[in-house]
C-alpha positions in Angstrom: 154.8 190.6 9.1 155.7 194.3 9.1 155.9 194.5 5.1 153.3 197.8 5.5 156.7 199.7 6.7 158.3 199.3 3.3 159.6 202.3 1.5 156.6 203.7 -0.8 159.3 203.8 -3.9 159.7 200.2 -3.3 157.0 199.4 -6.1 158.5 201.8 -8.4 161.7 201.0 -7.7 161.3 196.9 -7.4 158.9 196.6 -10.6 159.9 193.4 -12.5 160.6 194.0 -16.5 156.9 192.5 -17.1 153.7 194.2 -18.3 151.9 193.2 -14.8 151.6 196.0 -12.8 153.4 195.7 -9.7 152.6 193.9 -6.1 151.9 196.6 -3.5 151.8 196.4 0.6 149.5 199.0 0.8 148.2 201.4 -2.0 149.7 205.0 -2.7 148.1 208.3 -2.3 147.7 210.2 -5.5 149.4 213.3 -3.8 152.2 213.6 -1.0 150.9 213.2 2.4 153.5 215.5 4.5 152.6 213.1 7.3 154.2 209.9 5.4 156.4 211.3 3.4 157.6 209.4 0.7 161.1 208.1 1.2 162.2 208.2 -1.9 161.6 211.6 -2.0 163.1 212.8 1.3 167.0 214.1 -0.1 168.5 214.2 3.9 167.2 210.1 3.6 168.5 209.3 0.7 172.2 211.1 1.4 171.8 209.7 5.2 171.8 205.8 3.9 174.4 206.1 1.4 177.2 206.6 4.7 178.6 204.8 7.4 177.8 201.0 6.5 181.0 198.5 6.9 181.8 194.9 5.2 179.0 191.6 6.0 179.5 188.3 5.4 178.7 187.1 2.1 179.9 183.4 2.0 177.5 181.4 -0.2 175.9 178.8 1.5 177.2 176.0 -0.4 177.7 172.4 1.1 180.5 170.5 1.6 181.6 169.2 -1.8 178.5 170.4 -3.5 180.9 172.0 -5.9 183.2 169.9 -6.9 180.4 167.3 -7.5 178.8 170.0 -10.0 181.6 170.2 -11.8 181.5 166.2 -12.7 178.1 166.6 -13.2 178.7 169.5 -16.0 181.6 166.8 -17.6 179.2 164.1 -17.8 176.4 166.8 -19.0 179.0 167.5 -22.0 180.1 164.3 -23.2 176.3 163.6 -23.4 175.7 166.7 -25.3 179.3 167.6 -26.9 179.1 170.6 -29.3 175.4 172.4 -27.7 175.3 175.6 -26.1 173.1 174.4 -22.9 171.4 176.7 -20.7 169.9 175.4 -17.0 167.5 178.2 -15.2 167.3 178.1 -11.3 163.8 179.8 -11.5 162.0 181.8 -9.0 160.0 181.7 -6.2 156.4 181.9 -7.0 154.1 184.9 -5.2 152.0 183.4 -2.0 149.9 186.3 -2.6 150.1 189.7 -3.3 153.2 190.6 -2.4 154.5 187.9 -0.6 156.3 185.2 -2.1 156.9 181.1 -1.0 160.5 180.5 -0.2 162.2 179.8 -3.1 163.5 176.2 -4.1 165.7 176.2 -7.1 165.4 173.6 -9.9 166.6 170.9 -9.9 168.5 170.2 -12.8 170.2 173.5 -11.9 171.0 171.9 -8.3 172.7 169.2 -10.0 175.0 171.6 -11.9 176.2 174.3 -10.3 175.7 173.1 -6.7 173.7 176.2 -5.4 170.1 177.5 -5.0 170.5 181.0 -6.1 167.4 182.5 -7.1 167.0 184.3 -11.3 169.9 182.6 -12.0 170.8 180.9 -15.2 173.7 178.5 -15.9 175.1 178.1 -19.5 177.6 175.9 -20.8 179.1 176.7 -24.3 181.5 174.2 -26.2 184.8 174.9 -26.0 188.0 172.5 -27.1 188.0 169.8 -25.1 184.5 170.2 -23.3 182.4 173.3 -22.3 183.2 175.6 -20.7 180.7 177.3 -17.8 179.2 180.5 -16.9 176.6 181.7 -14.5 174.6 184.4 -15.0 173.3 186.3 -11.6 171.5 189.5 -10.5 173.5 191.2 -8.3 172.5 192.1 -5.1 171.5 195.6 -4.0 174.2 196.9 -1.6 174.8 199.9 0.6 175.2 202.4 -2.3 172.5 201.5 -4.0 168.9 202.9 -4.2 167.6 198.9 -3.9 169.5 198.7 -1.1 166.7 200.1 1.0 163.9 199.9 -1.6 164.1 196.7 -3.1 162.5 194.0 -0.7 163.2 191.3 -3.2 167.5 192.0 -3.7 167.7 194.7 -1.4 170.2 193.8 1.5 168.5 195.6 4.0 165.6 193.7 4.0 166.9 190.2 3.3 170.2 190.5 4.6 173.7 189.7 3.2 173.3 188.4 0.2 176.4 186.8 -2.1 177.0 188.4 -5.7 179.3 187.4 -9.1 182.8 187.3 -6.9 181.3 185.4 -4.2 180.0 182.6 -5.8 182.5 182.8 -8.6 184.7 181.7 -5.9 183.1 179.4 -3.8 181.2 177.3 -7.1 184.5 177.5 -9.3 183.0 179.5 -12.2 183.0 182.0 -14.1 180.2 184.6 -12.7 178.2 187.5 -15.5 175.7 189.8 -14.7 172.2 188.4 -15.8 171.5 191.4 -17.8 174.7 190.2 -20.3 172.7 187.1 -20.7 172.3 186.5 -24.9 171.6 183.0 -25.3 171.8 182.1 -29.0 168.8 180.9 -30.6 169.4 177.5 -31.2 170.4 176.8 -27.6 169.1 174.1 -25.4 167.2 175.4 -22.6 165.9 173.6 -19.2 165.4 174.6 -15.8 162.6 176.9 -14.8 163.3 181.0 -16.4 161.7 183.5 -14.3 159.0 184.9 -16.3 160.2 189.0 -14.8 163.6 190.5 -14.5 166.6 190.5 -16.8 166.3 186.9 -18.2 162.1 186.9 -18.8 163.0 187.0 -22.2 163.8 183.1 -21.5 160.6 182.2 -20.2 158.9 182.5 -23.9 161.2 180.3 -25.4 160.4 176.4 -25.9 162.1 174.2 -23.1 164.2 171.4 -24.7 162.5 167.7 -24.3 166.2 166.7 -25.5 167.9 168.4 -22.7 165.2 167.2 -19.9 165.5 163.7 -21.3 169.4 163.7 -20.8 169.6 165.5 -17.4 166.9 163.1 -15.8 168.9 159.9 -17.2 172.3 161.2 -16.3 170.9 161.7 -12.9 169.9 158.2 -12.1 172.9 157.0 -11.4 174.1 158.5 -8.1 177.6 159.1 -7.2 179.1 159.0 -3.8 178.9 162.5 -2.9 174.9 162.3 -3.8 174.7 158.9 -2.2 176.1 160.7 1.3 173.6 163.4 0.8 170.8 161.0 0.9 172.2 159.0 3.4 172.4 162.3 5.6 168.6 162.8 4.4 167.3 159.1 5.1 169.0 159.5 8.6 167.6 162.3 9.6 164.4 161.4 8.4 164.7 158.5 10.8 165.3 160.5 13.6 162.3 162.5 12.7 160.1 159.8 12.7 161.0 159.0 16.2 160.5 163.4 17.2 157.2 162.7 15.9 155.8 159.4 17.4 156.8 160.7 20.7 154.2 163.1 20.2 151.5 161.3 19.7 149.6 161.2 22.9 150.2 165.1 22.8 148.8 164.9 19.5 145.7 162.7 20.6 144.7 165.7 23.4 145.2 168.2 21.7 146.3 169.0 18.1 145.4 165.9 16.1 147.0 165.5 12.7 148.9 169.3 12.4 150.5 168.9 15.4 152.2 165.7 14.5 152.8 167.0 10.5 154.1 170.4 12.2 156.8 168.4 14.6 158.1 166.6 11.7 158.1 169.8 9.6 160.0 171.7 12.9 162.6 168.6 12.9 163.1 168.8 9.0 163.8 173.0 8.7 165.6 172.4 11.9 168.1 169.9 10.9 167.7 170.0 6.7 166.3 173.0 4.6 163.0 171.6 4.9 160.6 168.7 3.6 161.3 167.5 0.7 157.1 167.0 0.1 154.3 167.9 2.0 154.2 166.0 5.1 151.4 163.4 4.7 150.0 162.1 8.3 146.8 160.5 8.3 144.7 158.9 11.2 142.0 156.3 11.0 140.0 157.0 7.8 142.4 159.3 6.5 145.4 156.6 6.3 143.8 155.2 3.2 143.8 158.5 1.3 147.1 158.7 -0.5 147.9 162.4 -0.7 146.4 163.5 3.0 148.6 166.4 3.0 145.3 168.1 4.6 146.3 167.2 8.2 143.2 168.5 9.6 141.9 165.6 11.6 142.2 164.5 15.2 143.8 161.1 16.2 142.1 158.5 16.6 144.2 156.4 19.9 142.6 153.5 18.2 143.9 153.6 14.7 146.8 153.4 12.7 148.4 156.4 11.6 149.9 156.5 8.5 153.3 158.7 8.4 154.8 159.4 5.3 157.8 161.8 5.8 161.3 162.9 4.2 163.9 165.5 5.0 165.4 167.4 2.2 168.9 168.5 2.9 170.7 171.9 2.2 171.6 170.3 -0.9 167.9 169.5 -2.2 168.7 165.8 -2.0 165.7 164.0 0.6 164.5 160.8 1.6 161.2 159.6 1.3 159.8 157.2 4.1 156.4 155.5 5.2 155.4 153.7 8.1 152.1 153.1 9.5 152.0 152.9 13.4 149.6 152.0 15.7 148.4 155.1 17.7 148.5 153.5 20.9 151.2 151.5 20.2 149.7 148.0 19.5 148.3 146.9 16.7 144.6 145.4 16.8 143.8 141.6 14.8 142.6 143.2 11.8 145.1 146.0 12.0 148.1 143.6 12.2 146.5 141.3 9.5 146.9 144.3 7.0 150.4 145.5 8.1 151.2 141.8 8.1 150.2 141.3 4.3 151.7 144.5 3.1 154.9 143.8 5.2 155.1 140.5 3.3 154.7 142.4 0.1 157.3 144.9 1.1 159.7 142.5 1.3 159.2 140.4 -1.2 159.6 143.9 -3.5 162.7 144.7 -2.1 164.2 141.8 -2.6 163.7 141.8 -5.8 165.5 145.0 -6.0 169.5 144.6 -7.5 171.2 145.0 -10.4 170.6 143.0 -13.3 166.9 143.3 -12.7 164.1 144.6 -14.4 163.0 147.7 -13.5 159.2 145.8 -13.3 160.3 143.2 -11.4 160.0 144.6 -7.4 156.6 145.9 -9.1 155.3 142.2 -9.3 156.8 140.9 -7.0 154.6 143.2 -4.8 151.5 142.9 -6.7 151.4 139.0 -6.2 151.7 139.0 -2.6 149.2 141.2 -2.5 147.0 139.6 -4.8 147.3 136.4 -3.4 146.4 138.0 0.0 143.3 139.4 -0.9 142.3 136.4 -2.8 142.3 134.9 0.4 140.1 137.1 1.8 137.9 136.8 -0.3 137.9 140.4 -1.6 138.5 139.8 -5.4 136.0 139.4 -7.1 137.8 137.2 -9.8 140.8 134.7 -9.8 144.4 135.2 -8.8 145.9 134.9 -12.5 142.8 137.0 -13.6 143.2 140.1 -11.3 147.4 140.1 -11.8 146.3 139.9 -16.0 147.0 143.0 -18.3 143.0 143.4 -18.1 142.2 142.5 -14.7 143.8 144.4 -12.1 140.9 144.2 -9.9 143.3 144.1 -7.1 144.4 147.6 -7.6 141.2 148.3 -6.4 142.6 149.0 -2.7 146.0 150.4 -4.2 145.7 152.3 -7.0 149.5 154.2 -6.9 152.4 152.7 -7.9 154.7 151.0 -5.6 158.2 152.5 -6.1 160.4 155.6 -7.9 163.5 157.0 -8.4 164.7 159.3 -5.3 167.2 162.1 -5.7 166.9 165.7 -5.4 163.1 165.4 -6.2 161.4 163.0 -4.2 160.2 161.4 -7.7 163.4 161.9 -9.0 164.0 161.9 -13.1 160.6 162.2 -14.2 161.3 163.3 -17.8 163.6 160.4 -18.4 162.3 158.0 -21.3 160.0 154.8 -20.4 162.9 152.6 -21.9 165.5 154.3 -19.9 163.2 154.1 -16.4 160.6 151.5 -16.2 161.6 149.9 -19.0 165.4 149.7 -17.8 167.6 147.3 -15.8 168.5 148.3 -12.4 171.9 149.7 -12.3 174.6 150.3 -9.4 174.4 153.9 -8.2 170.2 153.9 -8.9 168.2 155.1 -5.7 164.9 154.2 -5.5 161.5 153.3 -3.3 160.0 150.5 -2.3 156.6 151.4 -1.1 153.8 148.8 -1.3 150.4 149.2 0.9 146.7 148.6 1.2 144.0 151.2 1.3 141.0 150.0 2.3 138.2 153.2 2.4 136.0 153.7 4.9 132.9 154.0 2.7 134.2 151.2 0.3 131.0 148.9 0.7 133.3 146.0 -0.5 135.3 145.5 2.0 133.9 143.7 5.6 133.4 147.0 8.3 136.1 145.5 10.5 138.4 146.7 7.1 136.9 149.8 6.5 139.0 153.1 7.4 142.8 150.9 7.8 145.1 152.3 5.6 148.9 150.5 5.7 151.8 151.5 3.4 155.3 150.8 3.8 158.3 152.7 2.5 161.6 152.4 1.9 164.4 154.1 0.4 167.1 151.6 -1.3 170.4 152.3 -3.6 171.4 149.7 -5.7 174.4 148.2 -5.2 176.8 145.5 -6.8 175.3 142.9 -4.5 171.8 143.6 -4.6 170.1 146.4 -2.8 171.0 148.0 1.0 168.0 149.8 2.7 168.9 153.0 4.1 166.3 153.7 6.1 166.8 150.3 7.8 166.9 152.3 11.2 163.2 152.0 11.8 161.5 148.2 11.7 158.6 147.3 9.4 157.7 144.2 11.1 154.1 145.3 13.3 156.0 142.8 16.8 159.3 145.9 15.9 157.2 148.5 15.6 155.3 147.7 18.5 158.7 147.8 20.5 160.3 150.6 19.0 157.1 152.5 20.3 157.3 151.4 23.3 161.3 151.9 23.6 160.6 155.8 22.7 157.9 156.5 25.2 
C-alpha cells in the first residue's frame, strides 16, 4: 500500500470525535522538515487543489429493487412498533491495524431497512399519522472544496473516490437524507444496529441497545418476501457455480497450494460475482474435514481424502447462501469413505423432508439425529442403546457431531439470532422461512473411539431450503448429495 504518502495533516485533520489519539502512517517530526514539507502548510497547495476539478459519478450502488423492498420492510417495522421513535445504525468498519481498516459490512438490520451499506450512518423512523415516517442521517463526503478532500483518507474523495452524499441517496433510497451531525435522538428511543463508537453519532454508542427492537427485527425478518427470496436464489446459484470453480482446482491444489488455494478460488469467484463471502470460507482436507470451523486453511490436500467444502456467496445486497459438500479429492470415494457420506446422506434427507410448513421447528432436528443414531448403533460406536443416546440425558451420539444441524439464512448466514426461542426453535415452520439443513459426522483423527479406518473422515451435508406452501424446495439442488452424483459430477468437470 502506499498509505506512507498521505498528507501529514491527515491525522489532525481526520481525528475521530474520541479521546483516542489518532492512527498515524508514519510519525511526525516535532519541527518542519523543509525537505517534507507539511502539506497542510504549503498556501500555493492548498489554493492549487481547490481549482479545476469537474462533476464524478456519484450513483449509489443500490440493487435492483433493494429500495422499494426497504420501504415494506420499514411498514411492517411500524405496525410492529406503532408510536416508537426507532433508530437502526449501519456501523463501521473496524481498524485491521493501526491505520488500516477491514472493508466495511453494514448491519444488518440496517440492510433490511434502508436497502444500502453506507458506512456511520444511522436510520430513524419517528411516528407520524398513519405510520412513521423515515430519515437517514449521513456524513457527507469530503469534496473538491474541502480541506478533507485531500486530507481525509477515510471521506476524502481523493483517496476513496466518488463517494454519494444526502441528495444522492435521498434519491436513489426514497428518503429523506440529514447530515449526521443534526442527529438528536430522544432519550427514550429504541436503538439497534451497530453506532460507531467515533465521529458525529459516538454519542450513540454509550447508549443501551434495545433487546425489544432486536427481538422484532430478527422475527420480522424470518419470513422472506420475493424480492429477498430472488436475492438468495441469486446467492445459492452462484454459490453453486463456485463450488464447481473450486473443485476444478483440486489437482492444482494437490501440487501446489493445498487448502488456501482452493479457499482463495472460491473467495476470487465470490468478490468476483457477489460482494464477497458471506463467512469465512471453511475447506478442510483429511483430518481437518472433522474440525467444524477450519477457517485456518493452512494444510495440504490429501488426493486420498475427502475434502470438506463449506462455502456461500453473499450478494451486493448482504443476502448469501450457505452450502456444504464433502468430495472425494480424487474423485471416488473409498469403502469407508462412502459408508460415512452414505449415512449422513440418508440423514440429510430424512431432515429435509421433514422440512414444510406446519412443522415443528425441532422436527428436521430429529429426524436427522435418528438416522444417525441408528447408524452408529450399528456400528457399534455407542456406547449405550438407541432410545438411550436420542434421550434428553443421553446424547452420546453427539459425540461425533456436536453442532446443530440447521438455521435460519438471510442476510447473515445465521440469520435472526436475537429472535425469541418460542418464535425460532420453538416455532412452526412458516411459508417465506429460509433455512439449512446441514447434518454430518465428524469422526477425529485422535478420537481413540472410533476403529483407525474412521479416524480423520469428516462428512457434512448442506443445504439451503425456503419453505413453501407445499413443503420445502432446495435451492441449491444444482449440486448432487448422493457419493455415485458426486462422483460423476467430478468427473463431468474435469
Amino acid at each position: 500500500m502506499t498509505t506512507n504518502d498521505a498528507p501529514d495533516a491527515v491525522a489532525e485533520l481526520a481525528a475521530p470525535a474520541a479521546a483516542a489519539p489518532p492512527a498515524r502512517s508514519m510519525p511526525q517530526a516535532a519541527e518542519a522538515d523543509p525537505r517534507m514539507p507539511r502539506l497542510a502548510e504549503a498556501p500555493g497547495f492548498g489554493e492549487w487543489m481547490l481549482q479545476g476539478w469537474g462533476e464524478a459519478d456519484r450513483t449509489p450502488a443500490v440493487p435492483s429493487g433493494a429500495s422499494g423492498a426497504a420501504a415494506r420492510h420499514r411498514a411492517r417495522l411500524g405496525e410492529a412498533l406503532p408510536g416508537r421513535v426507532l433508530a437502526v445504525a449501519a456501523g463501521r468498519a473496524p481498524m485491521r491495524v493501526n491505520d488500516n481498516a477491514h472493508e466495511f459490512r453494514a448491519d444488518s438490520d440496517f440492510l433490511w431497512l434502508v436497502g444500502a451499506a453506507i458506512e456511520d450512518a444511522v436510520l430513524v423512523l419517528e411516528p407520524v399519522a398513519g405510520g412513521q415516517e423515515p430519515t437517514l442521517y449521513l456524513p457527507a463526503p469530503f469534496r473538491p472544496g474541502d480541506e478533507g478532500f485531500f486530507a481525509d483518507p477515510l471521506r476524502g474523495e481523493l483517496w476513496v473516490g466518488p463517494m454519494p452524499g444526502l441528495r444522492e441517496y435521498g434519491d436513489a433510497l426514497g428518503v429523506r437524507t440529514r447530515r449526521l451531525e443534526e442527529l438528536d435522538l430522544p432519550v427514550d428511543a429504541l436503538l439497534a444496529g451497530a453506532p460507531a463508537a467515533a465521529g458525529p453519532a459516538a454519542a450513540l454508542a454509550a447508549r443501551p441497545r434495545s433487546a425489544e427492537l432486536d427481538r422484532v427485527l430478527a422475527e420480522l425478518r424470518m419470513i422472506k418476501d420475493e424480492w429477498e427470496l430472488a436475492e438468495l436464489r441469486a446467492a445459492v446459484d452462484t454459490t453453486v457455480d463456485g463450488f464447481a470453480a473450486t473443485a476444478l482446482e483440486i489437482p492444482q491444489a494437490v501440487r501446489r497450494g493445498g487448502e488456501r488455494w482452493l479457499q482463495g478460488t472460491f473467495d476470487r469467484h465470490a468478490r468476483t460475482f457477489g460482494s464477497g463471502v458471506g463467512y469465512a470460507s471453511i475447506v478442510g482436507s483429511g483430518p481437518h474435514a472433522p474440525i467444524l470451523h477450519w477457517v485456518r486453511a493452512e494444510g495440504e490436500i490429501d488426493p486420498d481424502a475427502l475434502l470438506l467444502l463449506d462455502l456461500g456467496v453473499e450478494r451486493r445486497s448482504g443476502y448469501t447462501a450457505d452450502v456444504t459438500r464433502t468430495l472425494p479429492a480424487s474423485g471416488r470415494f473409498g469403502a469407508a469413505q462412502r459408508e460415512v457420506h452414505d449415512l449422513v446422506e440418508r440423514s440429510h434427507r430424512a431432515g429435509l423432508a421433514a422440512v414444510g410448513p406446519g412443522r415443528d421447528w425441532a422436527d428436521f432436528h430429529t429426524a436427522c439425529m435418528e438416522v444417525l443414531a441408528r447408524g452408529l448403533a450399528d456400528w457399534g460406536l455407542l456406547p449405550v442403546s438407541v432410545d438411550e443416546a436420542l434421550s434428553p440425558g443421553g446424547q452420546h451420539h453427539r459425540r461425533y457431531l456436536v453442532c446443530g444441524v440447521g438455521h435460519h439464512l438471510g442476510l447473515d448466514v445465521h440469520d435472526c439470532s436475537t429472535a425469541s426461542h418460542a418464535a425460532y426453535q420453538g416455532a412452526k415452520m412458516r411459508p417465506g422461512m429460509v433455512l439449512t439443513v446441514e447434518p454430518g459426522l465428524y469422526f477425529h483423527a485422535f478420537d481413540e473411539t472410533l476403529p483407525p479406518e474412521l479416524r480423520g473422515i469428516g462428512v457434512r451435508l448442506e443445504d439451503d431450503l425456503v419453505v413453501t406452501a407445499a413443503g420445502g424446495e432446495v435451492l441449491s439442488a444444482g449440486l448432487p448429495i448422493d457419493a455415485d452424483g458426486i462422483e460423476g459430477w467430478m468427473a463431468g468437470l474435469r
